[in-house]
DRENDO-1510 file (C-alpha; in Angstrom, 1 decimal, always signed):
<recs>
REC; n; res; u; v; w
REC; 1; UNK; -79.7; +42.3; -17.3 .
REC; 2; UNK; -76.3; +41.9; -16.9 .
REC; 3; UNK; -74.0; +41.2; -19.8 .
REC; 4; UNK; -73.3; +38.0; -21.4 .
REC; 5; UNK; -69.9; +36.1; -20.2 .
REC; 6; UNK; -67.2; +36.5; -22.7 .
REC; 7; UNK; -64.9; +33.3; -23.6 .
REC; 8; UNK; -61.7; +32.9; -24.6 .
REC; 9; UNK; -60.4; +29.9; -26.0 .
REC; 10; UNK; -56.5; +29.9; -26.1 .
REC; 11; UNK; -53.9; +26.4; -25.5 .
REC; 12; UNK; -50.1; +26.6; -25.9 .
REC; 13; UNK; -47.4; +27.6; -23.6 .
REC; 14; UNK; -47.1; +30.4; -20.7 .
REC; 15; UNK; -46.7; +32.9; -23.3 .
REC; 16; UNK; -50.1; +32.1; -25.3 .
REC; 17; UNK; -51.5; +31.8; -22.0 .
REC; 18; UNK; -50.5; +34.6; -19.7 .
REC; 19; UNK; -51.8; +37.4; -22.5 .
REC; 20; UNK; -55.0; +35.8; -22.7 .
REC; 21; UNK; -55.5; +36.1; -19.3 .
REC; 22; UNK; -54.1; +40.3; -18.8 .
REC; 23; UNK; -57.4; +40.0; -21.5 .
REC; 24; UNK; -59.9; +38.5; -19.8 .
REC; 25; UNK; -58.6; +40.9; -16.6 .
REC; 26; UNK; -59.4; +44.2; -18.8 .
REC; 27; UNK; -62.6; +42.8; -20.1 .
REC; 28; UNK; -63.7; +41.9; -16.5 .
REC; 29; UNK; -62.5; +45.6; -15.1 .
REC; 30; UNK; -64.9; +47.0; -17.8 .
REC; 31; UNK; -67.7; +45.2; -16.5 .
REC; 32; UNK; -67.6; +41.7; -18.7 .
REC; 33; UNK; -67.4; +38.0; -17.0 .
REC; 34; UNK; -65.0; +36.5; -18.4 .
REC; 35; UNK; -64.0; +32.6; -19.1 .
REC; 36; UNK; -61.0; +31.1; -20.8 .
REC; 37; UNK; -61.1; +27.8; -22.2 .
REC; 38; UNK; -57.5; +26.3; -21.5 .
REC; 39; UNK; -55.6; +23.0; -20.6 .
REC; 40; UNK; -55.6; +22.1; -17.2 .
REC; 41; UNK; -52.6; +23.3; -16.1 .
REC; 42; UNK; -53.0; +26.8; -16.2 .
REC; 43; UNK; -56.3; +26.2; -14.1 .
REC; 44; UNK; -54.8; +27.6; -11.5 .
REC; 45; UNK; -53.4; +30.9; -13.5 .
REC; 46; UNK; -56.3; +31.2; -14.2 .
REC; 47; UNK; -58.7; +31.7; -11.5 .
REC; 48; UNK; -55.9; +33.3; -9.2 .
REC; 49; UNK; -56.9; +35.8; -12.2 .
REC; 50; UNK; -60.3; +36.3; -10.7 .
REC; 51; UNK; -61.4; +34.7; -14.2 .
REC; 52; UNK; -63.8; +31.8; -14.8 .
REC; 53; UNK; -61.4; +28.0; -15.9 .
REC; 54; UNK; -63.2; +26.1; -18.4 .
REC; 55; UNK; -60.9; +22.9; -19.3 .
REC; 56; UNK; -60.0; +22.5; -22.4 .
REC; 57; UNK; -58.3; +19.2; -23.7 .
REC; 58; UNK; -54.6; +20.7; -25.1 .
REC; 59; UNK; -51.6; +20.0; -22.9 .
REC; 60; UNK; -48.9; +21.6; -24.4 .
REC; 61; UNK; -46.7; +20.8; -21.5 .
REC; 62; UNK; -47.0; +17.3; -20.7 .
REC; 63; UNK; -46.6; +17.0; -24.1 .
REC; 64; UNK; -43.1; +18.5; -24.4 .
REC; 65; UNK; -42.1; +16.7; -21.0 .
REC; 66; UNK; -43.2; +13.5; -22.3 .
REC; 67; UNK; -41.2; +13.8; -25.7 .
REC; 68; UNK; -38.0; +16.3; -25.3 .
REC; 69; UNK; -37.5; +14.9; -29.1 .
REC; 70; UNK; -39.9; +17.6; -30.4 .
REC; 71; UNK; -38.0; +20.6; -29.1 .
REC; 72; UNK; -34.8; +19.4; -31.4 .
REC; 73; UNK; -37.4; +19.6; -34.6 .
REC; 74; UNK; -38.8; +22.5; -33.4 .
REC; 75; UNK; -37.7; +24.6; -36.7 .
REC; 76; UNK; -38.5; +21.9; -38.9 .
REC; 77; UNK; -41.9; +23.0; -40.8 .
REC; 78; UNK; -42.6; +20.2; -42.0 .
REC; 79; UNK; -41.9; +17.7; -39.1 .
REC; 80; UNK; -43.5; +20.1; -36.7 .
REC; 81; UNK; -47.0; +20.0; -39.0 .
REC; 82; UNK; -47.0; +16.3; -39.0 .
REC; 83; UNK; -46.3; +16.3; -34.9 .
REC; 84; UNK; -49.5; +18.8; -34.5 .
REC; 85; UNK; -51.9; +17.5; -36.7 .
REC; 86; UNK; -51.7; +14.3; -35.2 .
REC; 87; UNK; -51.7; +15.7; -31.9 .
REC; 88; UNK; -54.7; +18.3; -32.5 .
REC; 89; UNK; -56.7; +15.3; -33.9 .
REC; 90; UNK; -56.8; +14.0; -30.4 .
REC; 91; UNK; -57.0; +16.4; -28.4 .
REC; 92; UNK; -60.1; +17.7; -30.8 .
REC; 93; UNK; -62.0; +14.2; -29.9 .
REC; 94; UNK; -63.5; +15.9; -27.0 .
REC; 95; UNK; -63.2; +20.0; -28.4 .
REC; 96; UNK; -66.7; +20.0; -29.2 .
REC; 97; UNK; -68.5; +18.6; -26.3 .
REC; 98; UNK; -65.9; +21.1; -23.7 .
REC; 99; UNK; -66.2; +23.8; -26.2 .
REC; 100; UNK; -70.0; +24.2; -26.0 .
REC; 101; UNK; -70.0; +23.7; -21.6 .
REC; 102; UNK; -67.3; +26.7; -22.0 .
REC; 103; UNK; -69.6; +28.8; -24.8 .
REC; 104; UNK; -73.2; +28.3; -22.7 .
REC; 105; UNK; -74.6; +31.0; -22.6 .
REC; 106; UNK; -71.4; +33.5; -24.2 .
REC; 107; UNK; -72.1; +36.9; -25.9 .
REC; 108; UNK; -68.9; +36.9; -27.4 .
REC; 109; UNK; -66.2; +34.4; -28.5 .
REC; 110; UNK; -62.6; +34.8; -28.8 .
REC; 111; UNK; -60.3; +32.4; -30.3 .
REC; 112; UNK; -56.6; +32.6; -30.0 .
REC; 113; UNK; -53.8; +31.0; -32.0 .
REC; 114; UNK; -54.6; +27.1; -32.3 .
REC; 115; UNK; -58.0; +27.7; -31.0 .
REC; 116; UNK; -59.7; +30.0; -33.1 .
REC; 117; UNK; -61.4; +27.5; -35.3 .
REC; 118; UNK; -62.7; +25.7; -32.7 .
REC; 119; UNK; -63.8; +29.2; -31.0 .
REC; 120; UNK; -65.5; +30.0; -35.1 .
REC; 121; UNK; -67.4; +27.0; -35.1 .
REC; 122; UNK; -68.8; +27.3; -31.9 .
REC; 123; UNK; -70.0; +31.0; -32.6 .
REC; 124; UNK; -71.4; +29.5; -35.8 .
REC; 125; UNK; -73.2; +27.0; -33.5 .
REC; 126; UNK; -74.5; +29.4; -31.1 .
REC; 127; UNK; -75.1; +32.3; -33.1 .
REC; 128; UNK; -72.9; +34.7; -31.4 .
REC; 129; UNK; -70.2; +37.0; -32.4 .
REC; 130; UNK; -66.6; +36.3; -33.1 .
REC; 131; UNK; -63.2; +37.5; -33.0 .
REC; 132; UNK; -59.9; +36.7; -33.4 .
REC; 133; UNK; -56.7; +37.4; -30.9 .
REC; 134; UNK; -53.1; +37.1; -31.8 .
REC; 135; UNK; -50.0; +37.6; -30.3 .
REC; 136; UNK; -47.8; +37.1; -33.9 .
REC; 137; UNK; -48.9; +38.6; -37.0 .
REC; 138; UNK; -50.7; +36.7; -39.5 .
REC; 139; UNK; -52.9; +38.9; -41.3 .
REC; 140; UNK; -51.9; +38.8; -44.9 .
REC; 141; UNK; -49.6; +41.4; -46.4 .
REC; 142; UNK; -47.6; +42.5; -49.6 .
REC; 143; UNK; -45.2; +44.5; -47.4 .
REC; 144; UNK; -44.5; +42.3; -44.8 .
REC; 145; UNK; -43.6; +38.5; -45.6 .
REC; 146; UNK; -44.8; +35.5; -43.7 .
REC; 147; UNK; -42.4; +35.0; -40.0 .
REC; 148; UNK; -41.5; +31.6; -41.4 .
REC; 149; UNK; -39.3; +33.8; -44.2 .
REC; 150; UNK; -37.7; +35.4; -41.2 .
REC; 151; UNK; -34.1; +36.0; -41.2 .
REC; 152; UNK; -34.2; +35.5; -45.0 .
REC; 153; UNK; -36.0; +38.1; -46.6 .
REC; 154; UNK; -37.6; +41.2; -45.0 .
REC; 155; UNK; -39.0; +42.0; -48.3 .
REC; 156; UNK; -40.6; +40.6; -51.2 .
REC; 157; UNK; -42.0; +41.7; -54.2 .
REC; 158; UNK; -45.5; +42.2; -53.3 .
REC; 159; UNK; -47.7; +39.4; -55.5 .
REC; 160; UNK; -45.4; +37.2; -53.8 .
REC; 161; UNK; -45.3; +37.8; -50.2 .
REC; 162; UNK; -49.1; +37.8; -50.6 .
REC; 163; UNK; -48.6; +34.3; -51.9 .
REC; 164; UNK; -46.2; +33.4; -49.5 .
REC; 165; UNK; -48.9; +34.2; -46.6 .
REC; 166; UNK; -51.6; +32.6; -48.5 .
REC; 167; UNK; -49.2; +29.0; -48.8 .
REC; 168; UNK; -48.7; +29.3; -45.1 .
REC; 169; UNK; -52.3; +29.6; -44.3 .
REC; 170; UNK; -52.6; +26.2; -46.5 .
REC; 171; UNK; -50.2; +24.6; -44.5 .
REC; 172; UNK; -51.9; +25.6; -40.9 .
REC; 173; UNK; -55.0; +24.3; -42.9 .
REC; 174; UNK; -53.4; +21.2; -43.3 .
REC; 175; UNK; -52.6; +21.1; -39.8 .
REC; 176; UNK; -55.6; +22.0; -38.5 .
REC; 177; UNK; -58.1; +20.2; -41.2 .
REC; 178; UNK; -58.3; +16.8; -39.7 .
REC; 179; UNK; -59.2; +18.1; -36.2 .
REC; 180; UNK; -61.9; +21.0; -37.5 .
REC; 181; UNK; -63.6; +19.0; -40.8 .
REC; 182; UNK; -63.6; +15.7; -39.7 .
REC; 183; UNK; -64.0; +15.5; -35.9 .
REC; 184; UNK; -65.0; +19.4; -34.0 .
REC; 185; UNK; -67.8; +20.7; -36.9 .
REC; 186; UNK; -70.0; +17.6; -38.1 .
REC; 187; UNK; -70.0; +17.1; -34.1 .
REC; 188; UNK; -71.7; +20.4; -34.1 .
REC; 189; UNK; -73.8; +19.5; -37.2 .
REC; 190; UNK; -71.7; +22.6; -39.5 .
REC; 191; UNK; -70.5; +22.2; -42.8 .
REC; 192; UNK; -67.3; +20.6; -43.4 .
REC; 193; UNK; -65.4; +23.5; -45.1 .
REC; 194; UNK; -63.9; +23.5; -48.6 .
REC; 195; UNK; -60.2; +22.2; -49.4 .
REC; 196; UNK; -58.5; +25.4; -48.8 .
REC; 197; UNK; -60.2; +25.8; -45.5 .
REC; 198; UNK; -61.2; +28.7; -44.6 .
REC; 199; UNK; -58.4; +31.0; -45.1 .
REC; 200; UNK; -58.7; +32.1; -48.6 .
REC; 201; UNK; -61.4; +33.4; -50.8 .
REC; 202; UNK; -63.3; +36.9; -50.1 .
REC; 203; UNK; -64.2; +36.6; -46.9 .
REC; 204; UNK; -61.2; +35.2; -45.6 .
REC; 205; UNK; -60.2; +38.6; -43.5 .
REC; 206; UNK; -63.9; +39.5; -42.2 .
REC; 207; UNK; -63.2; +38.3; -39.0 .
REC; 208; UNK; -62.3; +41.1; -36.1 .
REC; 209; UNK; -58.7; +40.5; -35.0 .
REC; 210; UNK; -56.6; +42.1; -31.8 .
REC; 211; UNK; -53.1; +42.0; -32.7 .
REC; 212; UNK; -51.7; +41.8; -28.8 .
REC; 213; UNK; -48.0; +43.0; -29.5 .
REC; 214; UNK; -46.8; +46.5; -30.0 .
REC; 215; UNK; -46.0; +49.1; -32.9 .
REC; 216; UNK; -43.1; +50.0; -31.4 .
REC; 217; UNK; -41.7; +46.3; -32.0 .
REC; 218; UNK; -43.4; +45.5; -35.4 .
REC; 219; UNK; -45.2; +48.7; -37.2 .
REC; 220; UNK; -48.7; +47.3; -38.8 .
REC; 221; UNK; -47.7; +46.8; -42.3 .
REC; 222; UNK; -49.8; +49.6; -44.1 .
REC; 223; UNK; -51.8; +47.2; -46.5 .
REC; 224; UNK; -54.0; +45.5; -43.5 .
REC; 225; UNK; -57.5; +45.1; -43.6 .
REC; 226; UNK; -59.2; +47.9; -40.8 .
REC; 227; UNK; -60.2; +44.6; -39.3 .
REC; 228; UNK; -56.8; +43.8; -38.4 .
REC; 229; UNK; -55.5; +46.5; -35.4 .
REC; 230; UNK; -52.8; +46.5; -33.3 .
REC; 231; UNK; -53.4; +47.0; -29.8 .
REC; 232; UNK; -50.2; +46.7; -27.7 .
REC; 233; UNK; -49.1; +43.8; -25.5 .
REC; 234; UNK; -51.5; +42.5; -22.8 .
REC; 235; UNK; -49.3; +42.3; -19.9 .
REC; 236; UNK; -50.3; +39.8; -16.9 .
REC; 237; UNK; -49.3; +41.2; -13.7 .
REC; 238; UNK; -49.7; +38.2; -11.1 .
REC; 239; UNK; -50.0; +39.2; -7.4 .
REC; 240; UNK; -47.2; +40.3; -5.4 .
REC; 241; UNK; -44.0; +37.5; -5.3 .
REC; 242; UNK; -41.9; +37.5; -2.9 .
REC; 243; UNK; -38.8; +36.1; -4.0 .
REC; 244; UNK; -36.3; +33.6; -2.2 .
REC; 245; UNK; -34.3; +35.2; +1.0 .
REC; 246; UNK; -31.2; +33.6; -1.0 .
REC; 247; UNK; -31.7; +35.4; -4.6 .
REC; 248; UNK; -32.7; +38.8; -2.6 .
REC; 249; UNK; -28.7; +37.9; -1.4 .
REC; 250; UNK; -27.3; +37.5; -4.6 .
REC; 251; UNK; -29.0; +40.4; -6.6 .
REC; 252; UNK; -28.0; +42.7; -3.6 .
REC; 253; UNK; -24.5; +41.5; -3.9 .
REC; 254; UNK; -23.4; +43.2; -6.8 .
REC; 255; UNK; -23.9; +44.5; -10.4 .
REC; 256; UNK; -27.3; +43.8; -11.8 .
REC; 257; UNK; -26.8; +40.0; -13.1 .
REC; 258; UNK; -28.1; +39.0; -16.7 .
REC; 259; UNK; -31.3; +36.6; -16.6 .
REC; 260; UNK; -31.3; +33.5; -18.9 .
REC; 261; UNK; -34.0; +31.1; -19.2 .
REC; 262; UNK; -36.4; +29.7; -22.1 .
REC; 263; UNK; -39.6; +29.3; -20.4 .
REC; 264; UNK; -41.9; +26.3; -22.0 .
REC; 265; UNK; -39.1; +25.6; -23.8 .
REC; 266; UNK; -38.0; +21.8; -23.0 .
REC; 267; UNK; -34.7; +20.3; -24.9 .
REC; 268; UNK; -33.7; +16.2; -25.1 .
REC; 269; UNK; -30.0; +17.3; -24.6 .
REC; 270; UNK; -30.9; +19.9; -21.4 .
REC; 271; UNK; -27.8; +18.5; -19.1 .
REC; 272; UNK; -25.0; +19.5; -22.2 .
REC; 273; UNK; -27.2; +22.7; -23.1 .
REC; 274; UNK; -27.1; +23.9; -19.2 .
REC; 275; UNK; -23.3; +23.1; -19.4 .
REC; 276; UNK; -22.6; +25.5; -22.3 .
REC; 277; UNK; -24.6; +28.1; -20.6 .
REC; 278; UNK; -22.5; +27.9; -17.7 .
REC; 279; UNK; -19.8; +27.7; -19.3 .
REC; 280; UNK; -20.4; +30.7; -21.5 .
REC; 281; UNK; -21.5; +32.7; -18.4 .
REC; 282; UNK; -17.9; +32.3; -16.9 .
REC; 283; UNK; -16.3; +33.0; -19.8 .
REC; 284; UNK; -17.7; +36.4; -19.8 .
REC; 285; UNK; -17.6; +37.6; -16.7 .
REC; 286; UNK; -20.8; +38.6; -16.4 .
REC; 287; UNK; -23.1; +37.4; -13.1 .
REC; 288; UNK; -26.4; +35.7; -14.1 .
REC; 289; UNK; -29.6; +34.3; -12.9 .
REC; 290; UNK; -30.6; +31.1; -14.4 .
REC; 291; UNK; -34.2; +29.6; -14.4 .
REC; 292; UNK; -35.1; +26.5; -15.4 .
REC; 293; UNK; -38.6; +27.0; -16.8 .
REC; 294; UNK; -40.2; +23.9; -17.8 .
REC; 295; UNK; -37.0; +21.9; -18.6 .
REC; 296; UNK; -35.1; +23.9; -21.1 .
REC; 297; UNK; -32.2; +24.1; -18.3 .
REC; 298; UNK; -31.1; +21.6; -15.8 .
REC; 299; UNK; -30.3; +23.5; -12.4 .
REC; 300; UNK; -30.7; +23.3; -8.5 .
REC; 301; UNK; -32.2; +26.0; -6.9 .
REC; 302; UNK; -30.1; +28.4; -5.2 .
REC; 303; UNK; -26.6; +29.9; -5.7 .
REC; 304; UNK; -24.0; +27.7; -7.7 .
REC; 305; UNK; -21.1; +30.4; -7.0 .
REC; 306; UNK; -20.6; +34.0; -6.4 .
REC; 307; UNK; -21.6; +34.2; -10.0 .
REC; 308; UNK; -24.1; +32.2; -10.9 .
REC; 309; UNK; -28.1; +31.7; -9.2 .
REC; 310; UNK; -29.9; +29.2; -10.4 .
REC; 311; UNK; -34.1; +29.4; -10.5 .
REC; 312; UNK; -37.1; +27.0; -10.8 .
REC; 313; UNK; -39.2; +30.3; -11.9 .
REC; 314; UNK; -39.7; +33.9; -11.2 .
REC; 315; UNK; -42.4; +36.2; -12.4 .
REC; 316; UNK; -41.2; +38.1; -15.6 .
REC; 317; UNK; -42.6; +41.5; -14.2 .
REC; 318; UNK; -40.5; +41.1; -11.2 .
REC; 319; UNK; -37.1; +40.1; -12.1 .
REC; 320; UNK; -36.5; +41.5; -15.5 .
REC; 321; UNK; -36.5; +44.7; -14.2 .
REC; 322; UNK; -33.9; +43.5; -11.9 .
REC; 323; UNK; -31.5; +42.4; -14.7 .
REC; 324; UNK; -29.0; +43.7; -17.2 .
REC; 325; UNK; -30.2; +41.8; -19.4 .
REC; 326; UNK; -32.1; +38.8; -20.6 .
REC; 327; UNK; -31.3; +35.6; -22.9 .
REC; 328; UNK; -34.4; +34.3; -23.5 .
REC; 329; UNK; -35.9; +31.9; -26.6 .
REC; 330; UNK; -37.9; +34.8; -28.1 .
REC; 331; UNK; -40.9; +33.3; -27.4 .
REC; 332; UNK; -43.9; +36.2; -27.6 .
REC; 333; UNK; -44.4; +36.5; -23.9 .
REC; 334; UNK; -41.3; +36.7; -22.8 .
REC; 335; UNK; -39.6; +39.0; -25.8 .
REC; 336; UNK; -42.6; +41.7; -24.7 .
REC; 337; UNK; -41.5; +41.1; -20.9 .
REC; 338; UNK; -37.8; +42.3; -22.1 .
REC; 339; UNK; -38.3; +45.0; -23.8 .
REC; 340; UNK; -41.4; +46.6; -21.2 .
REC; 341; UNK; -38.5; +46.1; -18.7 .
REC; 342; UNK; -36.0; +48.1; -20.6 .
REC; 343; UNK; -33.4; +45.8; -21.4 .
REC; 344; UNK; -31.2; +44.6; -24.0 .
REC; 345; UNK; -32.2; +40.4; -25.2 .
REC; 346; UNK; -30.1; +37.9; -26.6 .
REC; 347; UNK; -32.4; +35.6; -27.7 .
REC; 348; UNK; -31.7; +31.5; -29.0 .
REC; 349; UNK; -34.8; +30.5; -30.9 .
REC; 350; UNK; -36.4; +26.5; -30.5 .
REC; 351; UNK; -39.8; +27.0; -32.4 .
REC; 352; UNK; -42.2; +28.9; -34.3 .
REC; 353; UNK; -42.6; +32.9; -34.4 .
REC; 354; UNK; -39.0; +32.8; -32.0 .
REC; 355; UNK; -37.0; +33.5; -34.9 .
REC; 356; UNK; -39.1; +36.1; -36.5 .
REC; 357; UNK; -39.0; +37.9; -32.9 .
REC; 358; UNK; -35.2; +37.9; -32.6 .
REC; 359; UNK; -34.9; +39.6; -36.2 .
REC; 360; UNK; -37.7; +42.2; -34.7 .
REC; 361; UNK; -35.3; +42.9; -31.5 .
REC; 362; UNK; -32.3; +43.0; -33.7 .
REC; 363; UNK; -33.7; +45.6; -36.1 .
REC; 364; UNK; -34.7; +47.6; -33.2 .
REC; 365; UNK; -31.1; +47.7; -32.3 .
REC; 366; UNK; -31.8; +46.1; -29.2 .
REC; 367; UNK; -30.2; +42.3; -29.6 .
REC; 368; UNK; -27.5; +41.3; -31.1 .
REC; 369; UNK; -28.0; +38.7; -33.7 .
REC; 370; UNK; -30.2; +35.4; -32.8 .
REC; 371; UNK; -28.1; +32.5; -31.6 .
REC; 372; UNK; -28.1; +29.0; -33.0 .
REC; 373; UNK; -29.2; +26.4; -30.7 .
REC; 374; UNK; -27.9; +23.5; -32.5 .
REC; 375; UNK; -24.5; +24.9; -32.7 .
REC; 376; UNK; -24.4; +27.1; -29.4 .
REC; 377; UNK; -21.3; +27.0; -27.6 .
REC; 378; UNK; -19.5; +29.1; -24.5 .
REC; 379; UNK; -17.8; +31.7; -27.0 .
REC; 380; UNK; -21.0; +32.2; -28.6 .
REC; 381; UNK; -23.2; +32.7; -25.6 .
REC; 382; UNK; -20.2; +34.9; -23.9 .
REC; 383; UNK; -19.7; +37.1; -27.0 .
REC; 384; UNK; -23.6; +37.4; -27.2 .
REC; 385; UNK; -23.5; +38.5; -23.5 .
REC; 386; UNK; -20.4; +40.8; -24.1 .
REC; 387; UNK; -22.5; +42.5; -27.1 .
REC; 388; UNK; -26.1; +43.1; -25.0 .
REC; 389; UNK; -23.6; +45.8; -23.0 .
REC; 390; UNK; -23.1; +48.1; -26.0 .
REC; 391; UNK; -24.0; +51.7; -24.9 .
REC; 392; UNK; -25.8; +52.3; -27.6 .
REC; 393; UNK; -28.0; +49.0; -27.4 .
REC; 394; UNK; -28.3; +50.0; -23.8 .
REC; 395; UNK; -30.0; +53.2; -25.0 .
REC; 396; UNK; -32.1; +51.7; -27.8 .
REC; 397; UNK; -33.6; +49.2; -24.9 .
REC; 398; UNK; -34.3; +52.1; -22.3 .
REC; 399; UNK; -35.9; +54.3; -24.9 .
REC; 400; UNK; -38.4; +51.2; -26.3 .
REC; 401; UNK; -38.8; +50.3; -22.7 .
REC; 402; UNK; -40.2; +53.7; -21.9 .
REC; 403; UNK; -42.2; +53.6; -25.1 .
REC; 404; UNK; -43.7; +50.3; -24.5 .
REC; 405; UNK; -44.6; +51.2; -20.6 .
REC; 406; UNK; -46.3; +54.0; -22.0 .
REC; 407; UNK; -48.8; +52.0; -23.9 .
REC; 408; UNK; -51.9; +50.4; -22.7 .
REC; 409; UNK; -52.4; +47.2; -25.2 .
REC; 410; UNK; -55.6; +45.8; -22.8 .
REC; 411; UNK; -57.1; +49.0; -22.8 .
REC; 412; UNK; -56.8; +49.1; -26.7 .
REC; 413; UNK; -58.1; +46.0; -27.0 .
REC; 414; UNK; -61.2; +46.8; -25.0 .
REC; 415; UNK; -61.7; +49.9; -27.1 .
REC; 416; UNK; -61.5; +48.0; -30.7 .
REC; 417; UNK; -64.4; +45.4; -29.3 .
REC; 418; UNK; -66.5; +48.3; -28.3 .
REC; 419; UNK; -66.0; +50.0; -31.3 .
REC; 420; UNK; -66.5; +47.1; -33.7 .
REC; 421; UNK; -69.6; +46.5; -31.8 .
REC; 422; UNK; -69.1; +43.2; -30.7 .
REC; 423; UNK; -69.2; +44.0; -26.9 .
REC; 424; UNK; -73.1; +44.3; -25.1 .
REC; 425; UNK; -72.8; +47.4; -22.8 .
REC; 426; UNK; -72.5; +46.0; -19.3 .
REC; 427; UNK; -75.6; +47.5; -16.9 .
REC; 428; UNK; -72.5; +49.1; -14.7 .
REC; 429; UNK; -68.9; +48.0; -14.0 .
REC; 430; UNK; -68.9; +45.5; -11.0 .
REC; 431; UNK; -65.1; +45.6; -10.5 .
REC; 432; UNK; -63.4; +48.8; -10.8 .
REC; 433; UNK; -60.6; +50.1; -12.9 .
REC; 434; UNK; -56.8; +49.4; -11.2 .
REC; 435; UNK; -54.1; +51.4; -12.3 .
REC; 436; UNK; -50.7; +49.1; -14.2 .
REC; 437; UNK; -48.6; +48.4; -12.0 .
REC; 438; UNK; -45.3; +50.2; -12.7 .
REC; 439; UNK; -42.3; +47.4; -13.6 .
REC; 440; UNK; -40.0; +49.8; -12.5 .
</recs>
């Protein structure tokens, strides 16, 4: 008997989603089919992916096209807890009845970020094991303080970083509580859980969890639970692109250009913001490829000047490699695409673990400080672009580059599943192993 499909349940933006599915890819190479459980617009991501789509109701991009206004409150804690628990509460109205069409017949569940509640409750439901995927580190320590203090501290006294990470669990508990309690478990006839939720107590850090970013960014902090590993980042490497006859042109035409773009990222004020960046751009000197992601930038495709190309998109894997350097939010996915490709970031954080990320590159010696997005301006972005051309940074980015490359994060994660026993040994392996494809 073959084994059991395995399901991941992950919503977000690229970056949540794109990891998730080098995942699934692994698990599928080693013999395991594989489902994720995702908004529809990644549907087709996903099955390009040669994994199974389930739909899952979360739209994190219609809902940042729809209201710009969230992207300017994007650092706000508390404004951004009152936007998602509304939110999650309904989008969870139909979480139940999808979740159990994605989980029929699973043999292991996997919840990621937002999801992993959900992706508990159904294991609880269906009696089958459980684990937990991350691409940001939340696993309680004294010796590392919560990402939210980034940029503040990077160290507390212990009792109260440990309290610090316990507050913040409250807070994604009262984010999450409304959808879980009230609306996703009595639908699956489970216990409502406790006030706190079920992030503190004694069996608060049972749960297996794959850490999906790299040592060599963020060492694990020494104090973590053996069910908390690292593993590496889970790099998607989509099928070969072939880029635009007109950016072939430009990047042929002289130095390698810096890339700047920020992804999911969506802003109310885009047609100002995409002035400053040109404006900055010119001020330095430098050439540049811009993309416009999802709205973050306003461009038309094609070359603006001799200096300047302006993008809808481009696969990370592809271009980065390409560049001198990128400018990027700091988002998860993207920060691991800059520093597998060897290069220097500057990075301008909108939301959530972005912050925490730029101080990570900026330790490593590899970015300059994070830029303010509310008070950007050309010097700024110019001086920022100026910096990411310091020999030594240059060196520091080629050297973690190498390191990273080196690593094999799906492989790892594959490994820790096995060895935690929460993986069925497949009869054989129906699809067999591909090397990585080198980025260089």
């Amino acid at each position: 008997m073959s084994a059991r499909p395995i399901v991941i349940f992950t919503i977000g933006t690229q970056g949540d989603v794109r990891p998730c599915v080098a995942l699934g890819q692994g698990l599928r190479r080693a013999g395991y089919p594989v489902r994720i459980a995702t908004s529809g617009n990644f549907a087709p991501l996903v099955r390009e992916a040669g994994l199974e789509f389930f739909p899952l109701t979360a739209d994190f991009q219609a809902m940042l096209e729809a209201d710009r206004s969230i992207a300017e409150q994007g650092l706000n804690l508390r404004a951004m807890a009152r936007i998602f628990r509304q939110r999650y509460a309904q989008w969870a109205e139909h979480w139940a009845e999808e979740g159990m069409a994605a989980s029929a017949g699973a043999g292991l569940l996997i919840g990621v970020s937002n999801s992993t509640l959900l992706a508990k409750a159904l294991a609880e439901k269906r009696g089958v094991p459980f684990a937990i995927a991350r691409l940001q580190p939340l696993t309680p320590s004294r010796l590392q303080p919560p990402m939210v203090l980034s940029g503040s501290r990077d160290r507390l006294p212990g009792p109260l970083s440990l309290a610090a990470h316990h507050l913040l669990w409250l807070l994604v508990w009262h984010v999450m509580r409304p959808a879980i309690n009230d609306i996703v478990r009595p639908r699956l006839g489970l216990p409502r859980y406790p006030w706190h939720g079920p992030y503190l107590g004694r069996h608060a850090l049972e749960a297996k969890v794959l850490n999906g970013f790299s040592g060599q960014v963020l060492a694990r902090p020494a104090d973590w639970p053996d069910s908390s590993q690292l593993t590496g980042y889970w790099f998607f490497d989509p099928p070969a692109w072939t880029p635009p006859a007109g950016l072939a042109d430009f990047l042929a035409a002289g130095p390698k250009p810096v890339y700047i773009g920020f992804g999911s990222m969506v802003s109310s004020s885009a047609a100002e913001f995409t002035r400053i960046v040109l404006d900055g751009v010119r001020k330095s000197g430098r050439r540049a490829v811009l993309a416009a992601g999802w709205g973050g930038l306003e461009l038309d495709e094609g070359a603006l000047d001799e200096q300047i190309y302006g993008l809808r998109q481009a696969p990370h894997d592809w271009l980065f490699p390409r560049m001198a350097g990128a400018v990027h939010h700091g988002g998860a996915g993207t920060t691991a695409a800059a520093v597998r490709a060897g290069i220097p970031s500057a990075v301008v954080p909108f939301y959530g673990d972005q912050p925490f990320w730029a101080r990570c590159l900026q330790r490593r010696g590899v970015a300059p400080p994070a830029l303010d997005r509310r008070r950007l301006d050309a010097d700024a972005l110019a001086a920022a672009l100026i910096a990411m051309q310091q020999p030594q940074m240059l060196r520091e980015a080629d050297a973690l580059g190498r390191a990273i490359r080196a690593e094999d994060g799906v492989g790892e994660a594959v490994r820790l599943l096995r060895y935690w026993g929460l993986l069925e040994q497949p009869d054989s392996v129906e699809i067999a192993e591909q090397p990585q494809r080198s980025v260089a």
